[in-house]
C-alpha positions in Angstrom: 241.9 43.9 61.7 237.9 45.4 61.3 235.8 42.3 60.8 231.9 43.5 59.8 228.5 42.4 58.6 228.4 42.3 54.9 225.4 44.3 53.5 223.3 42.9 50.8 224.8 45.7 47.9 228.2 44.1 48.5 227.4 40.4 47.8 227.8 40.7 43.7 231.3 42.0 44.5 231.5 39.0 47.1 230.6 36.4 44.8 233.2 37.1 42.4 235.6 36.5 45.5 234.2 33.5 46.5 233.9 32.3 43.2 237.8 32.8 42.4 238.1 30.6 45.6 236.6 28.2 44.9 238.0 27.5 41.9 241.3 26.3 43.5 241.3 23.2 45.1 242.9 24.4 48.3 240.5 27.1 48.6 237.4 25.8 48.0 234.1 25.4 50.1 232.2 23.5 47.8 229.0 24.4 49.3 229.1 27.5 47.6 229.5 27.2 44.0 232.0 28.7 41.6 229.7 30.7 39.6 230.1 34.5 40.7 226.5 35.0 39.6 224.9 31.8 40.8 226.8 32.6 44.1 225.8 35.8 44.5 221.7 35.2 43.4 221.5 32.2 46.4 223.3 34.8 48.6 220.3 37.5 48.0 217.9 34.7 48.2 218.9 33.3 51.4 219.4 36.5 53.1 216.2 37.5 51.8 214.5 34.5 53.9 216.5 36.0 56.8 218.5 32.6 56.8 221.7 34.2 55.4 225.0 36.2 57.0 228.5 37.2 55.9 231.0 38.4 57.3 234.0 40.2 56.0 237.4 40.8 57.1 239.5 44.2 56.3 243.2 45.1 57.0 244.3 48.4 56.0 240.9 48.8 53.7 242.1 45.8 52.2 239.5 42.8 52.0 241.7 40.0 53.7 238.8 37.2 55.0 235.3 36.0 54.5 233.1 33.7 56.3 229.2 33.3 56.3 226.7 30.9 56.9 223.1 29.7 55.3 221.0 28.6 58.5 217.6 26.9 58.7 216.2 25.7 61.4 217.4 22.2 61.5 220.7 22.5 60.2 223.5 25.4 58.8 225.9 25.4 56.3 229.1 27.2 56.7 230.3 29.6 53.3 234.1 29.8 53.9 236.8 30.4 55.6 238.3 32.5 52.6 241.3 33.7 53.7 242.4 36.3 51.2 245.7 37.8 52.5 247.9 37.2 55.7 248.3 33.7 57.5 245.2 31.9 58.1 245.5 32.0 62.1 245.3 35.2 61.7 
């Protein structure tokens, strides 16, 4: 498994992800919305403050895992897990 830093020019692609997720029950962080493009706008904004991070997990090329976080000084708010493929321990 690679696990890496999502760059800005991937959170559109993201979004649509998360989005998809969050439309399920099961799946959902409701912290993050279930509009792709509402998503992915407060991603750029956020990581445009500096108070945004994603991370993304690959296996075989294949996107398998996301988790990121919105972060202020007082408080943060966790984006995920979004487990994609495999078993969630993993």
């Amino acid at each position: 498994m690679f696990i890496q830093l999502t760059p800005p020019e991937r959170f559109a692609a993201l979004a649509e992800t998360i989005a998809a997720q969050n439309s399920q029950p099961e799946t959902q962080c409701i912290h993050s919305g279930d509009q792709a493009k509402a998503i992915a706008a407060e991603m750029h904004h956020f990581h445009d403050e500096g108070r945004f991070v994603m991370w993304q997990a690959e296996q075989q090329n294949e996107l398998v895992g996301l988790l990121g976080g919105e972060l202020d000084e007082e408080m943060a708010f966790l984006w995920g897990p979004f487990v994609l493929a495999g078993e969630w321990d993993d």
